[in-house]
C-alpha atoms as a printed R data frame, in Angstrom:
    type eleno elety resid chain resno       x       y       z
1   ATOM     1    CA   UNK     A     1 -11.414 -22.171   3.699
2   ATOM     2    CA   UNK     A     2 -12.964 -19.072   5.714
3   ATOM     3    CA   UNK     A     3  -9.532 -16.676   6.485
4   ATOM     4    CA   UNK     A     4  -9.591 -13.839   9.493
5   ATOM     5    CA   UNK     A     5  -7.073 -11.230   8.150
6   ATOM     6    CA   UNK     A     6  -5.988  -8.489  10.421
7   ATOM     7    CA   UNK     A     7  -3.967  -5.630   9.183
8   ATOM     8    CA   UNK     A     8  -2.403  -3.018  11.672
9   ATOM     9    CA   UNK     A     9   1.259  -2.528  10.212
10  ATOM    10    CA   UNK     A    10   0.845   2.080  10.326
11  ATOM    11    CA   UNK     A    11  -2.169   3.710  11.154
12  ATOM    12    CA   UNK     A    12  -5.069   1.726   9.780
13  ATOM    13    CA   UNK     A    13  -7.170  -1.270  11.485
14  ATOM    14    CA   UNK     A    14  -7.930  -3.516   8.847
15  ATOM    15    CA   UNK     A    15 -10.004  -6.660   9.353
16  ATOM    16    CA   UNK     A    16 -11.765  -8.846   6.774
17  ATOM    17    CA   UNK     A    17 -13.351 -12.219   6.283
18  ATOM    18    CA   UNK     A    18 -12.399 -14.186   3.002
19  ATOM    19    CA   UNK     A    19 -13.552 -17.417   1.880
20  ATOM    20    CA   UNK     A    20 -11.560 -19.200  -0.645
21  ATOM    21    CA   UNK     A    21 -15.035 -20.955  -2.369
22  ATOM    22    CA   UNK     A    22 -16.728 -17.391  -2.747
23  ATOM    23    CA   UNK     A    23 -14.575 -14.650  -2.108
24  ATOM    24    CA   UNK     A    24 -14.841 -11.608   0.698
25  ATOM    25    CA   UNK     A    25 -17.333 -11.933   2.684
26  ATOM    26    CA   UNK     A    26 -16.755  -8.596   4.469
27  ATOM    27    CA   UNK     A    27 -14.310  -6.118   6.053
28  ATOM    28    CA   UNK     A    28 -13.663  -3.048   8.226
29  ATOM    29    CA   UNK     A    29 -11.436  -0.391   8.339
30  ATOM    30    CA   UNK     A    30 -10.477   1.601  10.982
31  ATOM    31    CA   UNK     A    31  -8.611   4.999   9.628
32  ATOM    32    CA   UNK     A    32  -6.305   6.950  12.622
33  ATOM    33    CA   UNK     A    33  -6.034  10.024   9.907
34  ATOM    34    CA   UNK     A    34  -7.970  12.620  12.724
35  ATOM    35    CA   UNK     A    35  -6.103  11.131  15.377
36  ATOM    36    CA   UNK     A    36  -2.758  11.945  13.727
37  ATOM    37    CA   UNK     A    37  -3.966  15.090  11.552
38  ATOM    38    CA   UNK     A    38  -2.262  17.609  14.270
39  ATOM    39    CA   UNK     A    39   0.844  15.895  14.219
40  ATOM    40    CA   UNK     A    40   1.180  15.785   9.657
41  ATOM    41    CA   UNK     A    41   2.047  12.134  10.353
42  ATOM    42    CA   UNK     A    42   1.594   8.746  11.744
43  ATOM    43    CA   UNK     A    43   3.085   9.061  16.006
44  ATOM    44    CA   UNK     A    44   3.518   5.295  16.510
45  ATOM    45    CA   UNK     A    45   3.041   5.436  19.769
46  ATOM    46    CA   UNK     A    46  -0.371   6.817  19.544
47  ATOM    47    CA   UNK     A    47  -0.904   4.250  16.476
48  ATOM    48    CA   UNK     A    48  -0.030   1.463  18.523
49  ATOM    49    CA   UNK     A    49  -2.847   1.711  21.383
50  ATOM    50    CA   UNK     A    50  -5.567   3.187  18.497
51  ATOM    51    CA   UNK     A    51  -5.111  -0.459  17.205
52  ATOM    52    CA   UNK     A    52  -5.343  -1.945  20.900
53  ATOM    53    CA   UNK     A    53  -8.705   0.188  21.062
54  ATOM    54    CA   UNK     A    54 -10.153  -0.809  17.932
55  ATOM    55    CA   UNK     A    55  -8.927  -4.468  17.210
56  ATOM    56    CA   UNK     A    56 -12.146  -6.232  19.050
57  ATOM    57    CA   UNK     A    57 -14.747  -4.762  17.956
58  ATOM    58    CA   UNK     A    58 -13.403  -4.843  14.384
59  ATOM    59    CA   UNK     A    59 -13.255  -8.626  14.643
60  ATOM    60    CA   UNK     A    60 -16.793  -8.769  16.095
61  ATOM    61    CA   UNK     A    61 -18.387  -6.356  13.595
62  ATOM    62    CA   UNK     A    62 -16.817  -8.756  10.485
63  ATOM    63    CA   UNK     A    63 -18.075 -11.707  12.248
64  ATOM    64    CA   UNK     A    64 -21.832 -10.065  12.502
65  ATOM    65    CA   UNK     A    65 -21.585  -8.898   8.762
66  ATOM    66    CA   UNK     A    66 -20.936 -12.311   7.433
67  ATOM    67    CA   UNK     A    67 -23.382 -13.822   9.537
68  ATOM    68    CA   UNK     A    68 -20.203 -16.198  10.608
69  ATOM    69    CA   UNK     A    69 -18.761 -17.263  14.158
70  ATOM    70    CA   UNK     A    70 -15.489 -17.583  15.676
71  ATOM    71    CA   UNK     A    71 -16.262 -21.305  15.090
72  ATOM    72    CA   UNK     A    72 -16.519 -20.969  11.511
73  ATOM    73    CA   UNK     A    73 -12.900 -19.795  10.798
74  ATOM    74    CA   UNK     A    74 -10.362 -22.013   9.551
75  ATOM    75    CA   UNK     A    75  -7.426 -19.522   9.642
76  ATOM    76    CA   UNK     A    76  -6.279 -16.755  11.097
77  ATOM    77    CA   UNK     A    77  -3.730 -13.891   9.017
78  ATOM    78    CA   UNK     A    78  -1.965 -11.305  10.809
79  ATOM    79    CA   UNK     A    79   0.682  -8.885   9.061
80  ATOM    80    CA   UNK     A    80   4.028  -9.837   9.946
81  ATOM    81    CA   UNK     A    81   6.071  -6.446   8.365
82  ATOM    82    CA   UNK     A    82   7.404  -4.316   7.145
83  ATOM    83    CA   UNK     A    83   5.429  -1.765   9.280
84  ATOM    84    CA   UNK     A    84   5.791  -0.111  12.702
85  ATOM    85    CA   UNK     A    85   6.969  -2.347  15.423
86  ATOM    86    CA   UNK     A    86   4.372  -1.901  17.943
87  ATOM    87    CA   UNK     A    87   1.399  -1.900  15.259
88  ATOM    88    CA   UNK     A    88   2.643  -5.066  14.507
89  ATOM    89    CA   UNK     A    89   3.149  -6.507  17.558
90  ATOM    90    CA   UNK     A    90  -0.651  -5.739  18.536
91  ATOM    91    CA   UNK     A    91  -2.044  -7.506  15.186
92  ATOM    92    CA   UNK     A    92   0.406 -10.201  15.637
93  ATOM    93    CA   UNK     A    93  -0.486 -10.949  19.614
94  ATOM    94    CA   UNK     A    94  -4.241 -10.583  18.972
95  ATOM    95    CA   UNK     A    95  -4.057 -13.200  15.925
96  ATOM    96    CA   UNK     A    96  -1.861 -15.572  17.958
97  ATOM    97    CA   UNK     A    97  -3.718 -15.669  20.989
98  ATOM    98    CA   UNK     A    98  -6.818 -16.173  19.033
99  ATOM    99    CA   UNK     A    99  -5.997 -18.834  16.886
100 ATOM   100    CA   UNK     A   100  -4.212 -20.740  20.277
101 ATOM   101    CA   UNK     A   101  -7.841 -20.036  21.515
102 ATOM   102    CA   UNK     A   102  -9.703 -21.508  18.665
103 ATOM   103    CA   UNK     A   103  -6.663 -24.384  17.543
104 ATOM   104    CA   UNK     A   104  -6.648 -22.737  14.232
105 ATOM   105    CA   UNK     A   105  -3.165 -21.942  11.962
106 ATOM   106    CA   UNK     A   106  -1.990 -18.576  12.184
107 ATOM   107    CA   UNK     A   107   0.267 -17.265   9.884
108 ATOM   108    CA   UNK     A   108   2.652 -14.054   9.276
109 ATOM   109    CA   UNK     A   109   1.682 -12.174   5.657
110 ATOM   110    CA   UNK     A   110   4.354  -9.922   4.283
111 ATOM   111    CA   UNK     A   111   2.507  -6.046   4.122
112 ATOM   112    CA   UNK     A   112   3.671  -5.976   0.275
113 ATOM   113    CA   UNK     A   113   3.087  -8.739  -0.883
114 ATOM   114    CA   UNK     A   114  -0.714  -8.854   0.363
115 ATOM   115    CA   UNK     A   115  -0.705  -5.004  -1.848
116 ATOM   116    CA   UNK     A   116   1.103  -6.877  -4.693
117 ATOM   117    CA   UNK     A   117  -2.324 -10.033  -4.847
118 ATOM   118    CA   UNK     A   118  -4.955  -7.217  -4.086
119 ATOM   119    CA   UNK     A   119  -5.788  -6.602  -7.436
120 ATOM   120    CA   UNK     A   120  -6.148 -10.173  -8.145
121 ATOM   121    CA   UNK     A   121  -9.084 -10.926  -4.808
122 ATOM   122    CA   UNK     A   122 -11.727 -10.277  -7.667
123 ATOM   123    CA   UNK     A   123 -10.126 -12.427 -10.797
124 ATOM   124    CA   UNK     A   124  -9.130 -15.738 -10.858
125 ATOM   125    CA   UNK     A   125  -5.092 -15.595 -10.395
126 ATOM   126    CA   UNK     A   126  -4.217 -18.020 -13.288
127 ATOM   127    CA   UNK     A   127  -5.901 -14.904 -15.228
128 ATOM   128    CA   UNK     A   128  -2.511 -12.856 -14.776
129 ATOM   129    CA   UNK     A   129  -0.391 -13.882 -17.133
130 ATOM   130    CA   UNK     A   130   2.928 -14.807 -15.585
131 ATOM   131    CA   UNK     A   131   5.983 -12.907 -15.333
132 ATOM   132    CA   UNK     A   132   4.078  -9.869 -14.968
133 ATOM   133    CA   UNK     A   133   5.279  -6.073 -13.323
134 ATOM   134    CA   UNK     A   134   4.036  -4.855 -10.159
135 ATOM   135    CA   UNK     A   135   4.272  -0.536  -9.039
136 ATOM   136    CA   UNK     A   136   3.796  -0.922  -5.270
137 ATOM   137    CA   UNK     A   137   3.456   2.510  -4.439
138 ATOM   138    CA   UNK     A   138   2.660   3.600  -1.164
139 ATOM   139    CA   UNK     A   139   3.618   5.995   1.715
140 ATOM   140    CA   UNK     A   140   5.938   3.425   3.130
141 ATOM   141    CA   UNK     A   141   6.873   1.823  -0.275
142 ATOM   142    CA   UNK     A   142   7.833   2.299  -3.791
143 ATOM   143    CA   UNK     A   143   8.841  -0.641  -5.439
144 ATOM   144    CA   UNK     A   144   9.073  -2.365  -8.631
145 ATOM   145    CA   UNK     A   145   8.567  -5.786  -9.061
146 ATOM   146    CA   UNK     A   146   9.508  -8.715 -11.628
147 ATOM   147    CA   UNK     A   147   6.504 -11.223 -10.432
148 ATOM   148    CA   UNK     A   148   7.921 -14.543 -12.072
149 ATOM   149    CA   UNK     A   149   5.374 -16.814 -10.245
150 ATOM   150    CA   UNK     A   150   3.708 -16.194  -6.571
151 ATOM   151    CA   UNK     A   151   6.187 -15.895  -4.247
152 ATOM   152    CA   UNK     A   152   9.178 -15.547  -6.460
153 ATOM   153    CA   UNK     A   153   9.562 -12.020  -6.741
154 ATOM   154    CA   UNK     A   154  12.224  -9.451  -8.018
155 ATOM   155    CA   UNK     A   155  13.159  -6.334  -7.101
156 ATOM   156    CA   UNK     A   156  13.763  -4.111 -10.205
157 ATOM   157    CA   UNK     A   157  13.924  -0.758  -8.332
158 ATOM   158    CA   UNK     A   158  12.846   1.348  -5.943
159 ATOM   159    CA   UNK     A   159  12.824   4.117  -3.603
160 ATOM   160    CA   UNK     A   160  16.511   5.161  -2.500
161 ATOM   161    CA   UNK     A   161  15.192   7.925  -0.230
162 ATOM   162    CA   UNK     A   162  11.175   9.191   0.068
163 ATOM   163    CA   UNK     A   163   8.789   7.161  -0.848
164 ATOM   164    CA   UNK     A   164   6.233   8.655  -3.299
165 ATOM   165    CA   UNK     A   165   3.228   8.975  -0.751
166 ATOM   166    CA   UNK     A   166   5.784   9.905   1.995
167 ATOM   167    CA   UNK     A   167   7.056  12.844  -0.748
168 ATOM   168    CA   UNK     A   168   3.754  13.759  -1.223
169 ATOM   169    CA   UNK     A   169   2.808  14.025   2.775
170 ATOM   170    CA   UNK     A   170   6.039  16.255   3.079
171 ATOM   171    CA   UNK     A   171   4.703  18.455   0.432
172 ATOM   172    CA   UNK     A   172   0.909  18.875   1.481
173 ATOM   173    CA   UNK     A   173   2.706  19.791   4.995
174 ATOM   174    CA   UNK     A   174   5.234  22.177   3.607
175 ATOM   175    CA   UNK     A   175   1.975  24.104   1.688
176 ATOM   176    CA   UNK     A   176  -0.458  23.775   4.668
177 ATOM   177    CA   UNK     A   177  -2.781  21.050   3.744
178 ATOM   178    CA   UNK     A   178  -2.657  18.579   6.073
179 ATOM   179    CA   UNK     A   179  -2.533  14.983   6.647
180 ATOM   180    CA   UNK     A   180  -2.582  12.543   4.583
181 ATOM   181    CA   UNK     A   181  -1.061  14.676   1.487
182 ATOM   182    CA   UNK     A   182  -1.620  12.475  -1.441
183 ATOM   183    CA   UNK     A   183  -5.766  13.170  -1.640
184 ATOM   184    CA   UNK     A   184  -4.972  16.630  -0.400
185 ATOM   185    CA   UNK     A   185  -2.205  17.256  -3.141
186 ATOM   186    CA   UNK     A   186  -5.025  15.653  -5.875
187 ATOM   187    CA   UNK     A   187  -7.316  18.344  -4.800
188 ATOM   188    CA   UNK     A   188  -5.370  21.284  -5.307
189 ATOM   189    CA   UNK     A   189  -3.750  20.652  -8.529
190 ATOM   190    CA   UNK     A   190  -7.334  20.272 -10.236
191 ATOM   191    CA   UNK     A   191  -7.263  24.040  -9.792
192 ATOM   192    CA   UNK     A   192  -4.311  24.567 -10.525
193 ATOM   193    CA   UNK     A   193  -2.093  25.811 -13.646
194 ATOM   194    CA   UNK     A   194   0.408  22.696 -15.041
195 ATOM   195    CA   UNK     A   195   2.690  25.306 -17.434
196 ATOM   196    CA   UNK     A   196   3.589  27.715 -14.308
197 ATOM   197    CA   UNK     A   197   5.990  25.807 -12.760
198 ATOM   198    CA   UNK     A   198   8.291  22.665 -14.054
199 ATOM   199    CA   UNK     A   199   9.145  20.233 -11.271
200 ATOM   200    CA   UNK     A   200  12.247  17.331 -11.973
201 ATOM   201    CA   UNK     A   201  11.499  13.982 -12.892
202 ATOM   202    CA   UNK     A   202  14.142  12.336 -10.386
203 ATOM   203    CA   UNK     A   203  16.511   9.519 -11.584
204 ATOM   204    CA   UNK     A   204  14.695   9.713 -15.268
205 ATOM   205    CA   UNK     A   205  17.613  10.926 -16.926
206 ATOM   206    CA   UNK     A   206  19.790   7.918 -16.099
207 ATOM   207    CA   UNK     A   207  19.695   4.274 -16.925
208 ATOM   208    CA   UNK     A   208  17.788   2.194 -14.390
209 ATOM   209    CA   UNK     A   209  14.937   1.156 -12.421
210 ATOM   210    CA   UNK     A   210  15.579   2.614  -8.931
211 ATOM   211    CA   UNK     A   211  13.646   6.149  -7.473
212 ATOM   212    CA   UNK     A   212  14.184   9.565  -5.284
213 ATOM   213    CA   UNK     A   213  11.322  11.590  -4.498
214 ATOM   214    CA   UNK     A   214  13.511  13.193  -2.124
215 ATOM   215    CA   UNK     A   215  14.926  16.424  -4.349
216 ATOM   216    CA   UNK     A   216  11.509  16.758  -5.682
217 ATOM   217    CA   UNK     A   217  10.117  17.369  -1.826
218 ATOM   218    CA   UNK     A   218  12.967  19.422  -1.726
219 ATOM   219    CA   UNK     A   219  12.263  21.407  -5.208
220 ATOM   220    CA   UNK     A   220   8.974  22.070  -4.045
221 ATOM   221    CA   UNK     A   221  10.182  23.499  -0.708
222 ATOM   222    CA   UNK     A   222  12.646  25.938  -2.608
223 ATOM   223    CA   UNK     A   223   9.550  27.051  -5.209
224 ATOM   224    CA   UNK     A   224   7.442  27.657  -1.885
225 ATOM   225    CA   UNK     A   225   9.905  29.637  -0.318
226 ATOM   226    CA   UNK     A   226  10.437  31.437  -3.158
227 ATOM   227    CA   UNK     A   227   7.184  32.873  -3.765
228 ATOM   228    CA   UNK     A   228   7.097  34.080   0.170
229 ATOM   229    CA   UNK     A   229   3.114  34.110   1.610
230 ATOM   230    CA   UNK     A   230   1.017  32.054  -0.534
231 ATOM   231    CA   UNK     A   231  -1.896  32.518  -2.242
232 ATOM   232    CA   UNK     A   232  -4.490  29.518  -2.896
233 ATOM   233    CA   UNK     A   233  -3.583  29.831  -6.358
234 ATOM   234    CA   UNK     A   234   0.033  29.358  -5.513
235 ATOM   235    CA   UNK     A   235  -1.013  26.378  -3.810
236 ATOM   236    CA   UNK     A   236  -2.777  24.986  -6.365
237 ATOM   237    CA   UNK     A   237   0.147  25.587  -9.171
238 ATOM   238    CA   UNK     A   238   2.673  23.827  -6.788
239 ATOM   239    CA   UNK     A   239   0.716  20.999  -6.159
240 ATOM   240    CA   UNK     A   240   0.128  20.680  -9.695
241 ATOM   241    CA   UNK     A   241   3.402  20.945 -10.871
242 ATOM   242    CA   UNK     A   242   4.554  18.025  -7.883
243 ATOM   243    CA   UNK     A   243   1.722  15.934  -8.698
244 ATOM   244    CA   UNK     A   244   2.942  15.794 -12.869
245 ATOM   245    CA   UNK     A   245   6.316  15.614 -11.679
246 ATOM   246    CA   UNK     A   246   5.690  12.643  -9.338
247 ATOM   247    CA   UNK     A   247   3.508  10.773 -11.868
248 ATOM   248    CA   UNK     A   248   5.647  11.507 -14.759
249 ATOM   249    CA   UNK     A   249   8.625   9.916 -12.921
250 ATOM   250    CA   UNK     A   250   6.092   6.322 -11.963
251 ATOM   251    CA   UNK     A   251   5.139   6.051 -15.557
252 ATOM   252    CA   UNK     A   252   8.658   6.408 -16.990
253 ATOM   253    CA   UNK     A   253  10.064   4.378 -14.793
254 ATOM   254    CA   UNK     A   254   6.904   1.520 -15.302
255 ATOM   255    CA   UNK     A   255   7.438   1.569 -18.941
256 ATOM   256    CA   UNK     A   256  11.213   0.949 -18.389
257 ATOM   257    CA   UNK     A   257  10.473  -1.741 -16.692
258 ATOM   258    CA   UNK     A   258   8.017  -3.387 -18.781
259 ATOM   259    CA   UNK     A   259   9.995  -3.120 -21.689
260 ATOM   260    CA   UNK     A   260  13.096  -4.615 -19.929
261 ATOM   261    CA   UNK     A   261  10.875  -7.561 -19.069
262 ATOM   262    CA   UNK     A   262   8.638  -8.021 -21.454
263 ATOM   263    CA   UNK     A   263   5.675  -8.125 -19.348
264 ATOM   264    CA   UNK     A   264   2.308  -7.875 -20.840
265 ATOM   265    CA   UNK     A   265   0.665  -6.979 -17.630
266 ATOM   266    CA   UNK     A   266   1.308  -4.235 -15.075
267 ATOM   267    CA   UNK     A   267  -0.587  -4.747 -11.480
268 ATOM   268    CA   UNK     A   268  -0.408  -1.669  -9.658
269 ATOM   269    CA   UNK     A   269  -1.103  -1.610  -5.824
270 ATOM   270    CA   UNK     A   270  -0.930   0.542  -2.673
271 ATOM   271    CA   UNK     A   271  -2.453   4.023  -1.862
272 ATOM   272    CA   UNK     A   272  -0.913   6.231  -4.516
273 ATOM   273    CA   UNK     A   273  -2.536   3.756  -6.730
274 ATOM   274    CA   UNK     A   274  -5.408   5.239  -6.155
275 ATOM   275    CA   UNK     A   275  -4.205   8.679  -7.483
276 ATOM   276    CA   UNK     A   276  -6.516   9.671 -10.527
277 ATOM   277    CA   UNK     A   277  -3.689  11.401 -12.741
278 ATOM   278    CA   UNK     A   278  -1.676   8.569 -12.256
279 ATOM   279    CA   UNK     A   279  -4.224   5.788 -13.335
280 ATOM   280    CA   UNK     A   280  -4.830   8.235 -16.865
281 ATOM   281    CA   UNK     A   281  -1.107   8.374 -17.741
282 ATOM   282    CA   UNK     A   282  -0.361   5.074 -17.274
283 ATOM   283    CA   UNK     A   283  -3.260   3.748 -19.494
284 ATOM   284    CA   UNK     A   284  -2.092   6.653 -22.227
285 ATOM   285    CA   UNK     A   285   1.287   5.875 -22.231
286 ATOM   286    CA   UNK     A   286   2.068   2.099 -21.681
287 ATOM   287    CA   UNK     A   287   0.738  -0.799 -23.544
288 ATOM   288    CA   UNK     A   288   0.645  -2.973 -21.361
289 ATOM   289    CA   UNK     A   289  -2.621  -4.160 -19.697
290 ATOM   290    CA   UNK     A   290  -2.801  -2.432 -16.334
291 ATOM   291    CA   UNK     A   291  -4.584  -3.937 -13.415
292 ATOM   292    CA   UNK     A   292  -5.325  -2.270 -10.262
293 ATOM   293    CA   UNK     A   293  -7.111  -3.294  -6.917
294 ATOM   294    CA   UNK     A   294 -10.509  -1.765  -6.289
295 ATOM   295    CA   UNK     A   295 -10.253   1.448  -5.058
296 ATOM   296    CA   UNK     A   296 -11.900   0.778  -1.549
297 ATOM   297    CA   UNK     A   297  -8.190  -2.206  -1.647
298 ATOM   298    CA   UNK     A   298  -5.360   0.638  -2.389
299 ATOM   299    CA   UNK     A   299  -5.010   1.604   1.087
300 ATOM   300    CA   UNK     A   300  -4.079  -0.730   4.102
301 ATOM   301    CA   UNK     A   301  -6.838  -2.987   4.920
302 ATOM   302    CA   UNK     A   302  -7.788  -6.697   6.010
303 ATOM   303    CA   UNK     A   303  -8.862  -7.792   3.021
304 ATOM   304    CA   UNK     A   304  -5.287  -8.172   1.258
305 ATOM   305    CA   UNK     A   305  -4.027  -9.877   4.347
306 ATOM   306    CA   UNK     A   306  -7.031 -12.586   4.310
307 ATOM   307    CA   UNK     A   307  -6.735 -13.201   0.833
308 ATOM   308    CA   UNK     A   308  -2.964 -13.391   0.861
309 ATOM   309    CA   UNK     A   309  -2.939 -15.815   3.981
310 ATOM   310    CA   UNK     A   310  -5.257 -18.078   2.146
311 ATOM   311    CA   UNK     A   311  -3.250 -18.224  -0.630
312 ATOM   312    CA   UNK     A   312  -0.320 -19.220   1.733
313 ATOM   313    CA   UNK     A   313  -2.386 -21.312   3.948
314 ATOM   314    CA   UNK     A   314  -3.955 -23.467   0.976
315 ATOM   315    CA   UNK     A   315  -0.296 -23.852  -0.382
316 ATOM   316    CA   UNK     A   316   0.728 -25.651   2.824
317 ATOM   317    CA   UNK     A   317   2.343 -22.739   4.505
318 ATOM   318    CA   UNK     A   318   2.505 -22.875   8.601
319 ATOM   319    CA   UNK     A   319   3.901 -21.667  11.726
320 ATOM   320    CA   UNK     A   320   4.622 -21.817  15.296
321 ATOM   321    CA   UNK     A   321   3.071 -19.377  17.622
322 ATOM   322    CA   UNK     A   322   5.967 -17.667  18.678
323 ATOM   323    CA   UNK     A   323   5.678 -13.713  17.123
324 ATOM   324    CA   UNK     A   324   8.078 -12.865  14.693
325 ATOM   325    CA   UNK     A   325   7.223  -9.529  13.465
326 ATOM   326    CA   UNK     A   326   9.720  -7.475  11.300
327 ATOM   327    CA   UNK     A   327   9.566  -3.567  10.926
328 ATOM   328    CA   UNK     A   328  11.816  -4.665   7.731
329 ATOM   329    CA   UNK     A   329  11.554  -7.345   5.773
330 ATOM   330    CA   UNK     A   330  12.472  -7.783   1.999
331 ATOM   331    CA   UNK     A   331   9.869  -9.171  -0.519
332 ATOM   332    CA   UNK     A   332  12.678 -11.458  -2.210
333 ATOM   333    CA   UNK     A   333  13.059 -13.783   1.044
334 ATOM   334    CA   UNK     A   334  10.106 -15.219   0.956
335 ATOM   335    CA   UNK     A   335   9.306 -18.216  -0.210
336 ATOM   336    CA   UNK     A   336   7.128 -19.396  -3.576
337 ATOM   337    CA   UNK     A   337   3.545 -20.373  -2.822
């Protein structure tokens, strides 16, 4: 089965080609970064027609990289939410109207769960060893999740405020490094000293699962304001010190939760995944095997979307075309696949 997936849930154009017999056959990725750079965020407005814009020839250039047709797809998958309304609705009415076009299925992919099976597109899934834990750890997101079987998920904890790559954003902003912070944030703290300052670890000191990456934006905000006109080295210490904080607080809170569950795996998805102090601390400090989706997979893209919707697709799921596309949309309602 040959899947179209189409990703435009924030500010990234994602399409991909995935066939079920051997695997992706390609992708593209559109990033808005420069076109929302000025701004030190996503505008959804100016997300929404970037998508419009760059939707087609995505599609076409897929199509031409795989040496495949329109003719040759069997399904088409669009994500459904949680994202920006209007990003959504211009993934969703593209997939629709194509696969009305072409009398192929269509179906709505939850934006989470295609990070959550990311890390599995290049290993067979029966190679996860079920229940495993899930860190889903984005700018939108921070989650973790009890993975009992495909489909049935738990939420253990997560974000009650910021969400770690939104925290980290805030913070690149707040020291005048740009958009987006988390590679930014990474950058500086190489350089700089980790004993000058000490940062909180939010919510560690207290039973449970949940997060707040809130008082740490708001930590670093006081530190900066403290110091008055900064010097790159100051900038390099506070990023430093907010980059150990922020790990610290994932990898305490991922070894809570695998020894609460007794997982033997951790799969870790989503941008931040991609964060190179957090990928050593979690290998030094849990035992559990960690598995993470190829770096080129942590940020949006089509490729989750494809591979999720043939999962879904294979296991019988289907839909009307009507579009039903939620801005919010919790992981636990859907169904098992």
């Amino acid at each position: 089965m040959i899947t179209l997936g189409i990703e435009s849930s924030c500010d990234e154009t994602g399409v991909a080609l995935y066939d079920s017999e051997h695997g992706l056959l390609s992708q593209a990725l559109h990033s808005q970064v420069a076109l929302h750079a000025d701004y030190g965020g996503v505008v959804p407005e100016l997300a929404s027609r970037d998508h419009v814009r760059k939707i087609t020839p995505l599609t076409e250039r897929v199509l031409q990289d795989a040496n495949k047709t329109l003719d040759d797809i069997d399904g088409i998958a669009y994500t459904a939410g949680p994202g920006l309304m209007g990003a959504l609705l211009v993934g969703a009415s593209f997939a629709k109207s194509l696969a009305w076009s072409m009398g192929v299925p269509a179906l709505g992919i939850h934006h989470m769960e295609a990070h959550l099976l990311a890390p599995l597109i290049n290993r067979q899934t029966d190679a996860l060893g079920l229940p495993f834990v899930a860190l889903l750890v984005s700018g939108g997101h921070t989650q973790l999740v009890h993975v009992k079987a495909f489909g049935d998920y738990e939420i253990l904890g997560e974000s009650v405020d910021d969400a770690a790559g939104e925290a980290f954003d805030k913070t690149a902003k707040l020291l005048g490094l740009g958009y987006p912070g988390g590679p930014k944030i990474a950058e500086q703290a190489e350089q700089g000293d980790p004993t000058r300052f000490r940062f909180p670890r939010p919510m560690t000191d207290r039973p449970g699962l949940d997060f707040s990456f809130s008082g740490l934006k708001t930590y670093a905000l006081n530190t900066v304001q403290s110091l008055g006109p900064l010097s790159k080295q100051d900038i390099a210490d506070v990023s430093a010190a907010f980059e150990i904080a922020a790990v610290d607080t994932l990898v305490i809170k991922c070894r809570r939760a695998i020894e609460q569950t007794g997982a033997q795996q951790l799969v870790i998805a989503g941008g931040v995944s991609a964060n190179t102090r957090l990928r050593a601390e979690l290998t030094d400090k849990l035992t559990a095997e960690i598995v993470y989706a190829p770096l080129a997979l942590c940020t949006d893209n089509g490729a989750m979307i494809a591979y999720a919707g043939a999962l879904r697709m294979l296991g019988g799921a289907q839909e009307n075309l009507s579009i039903n596309t939620r801005p919010r949309w919790p992981m636990t309602e859907l169904p098992a696949i």
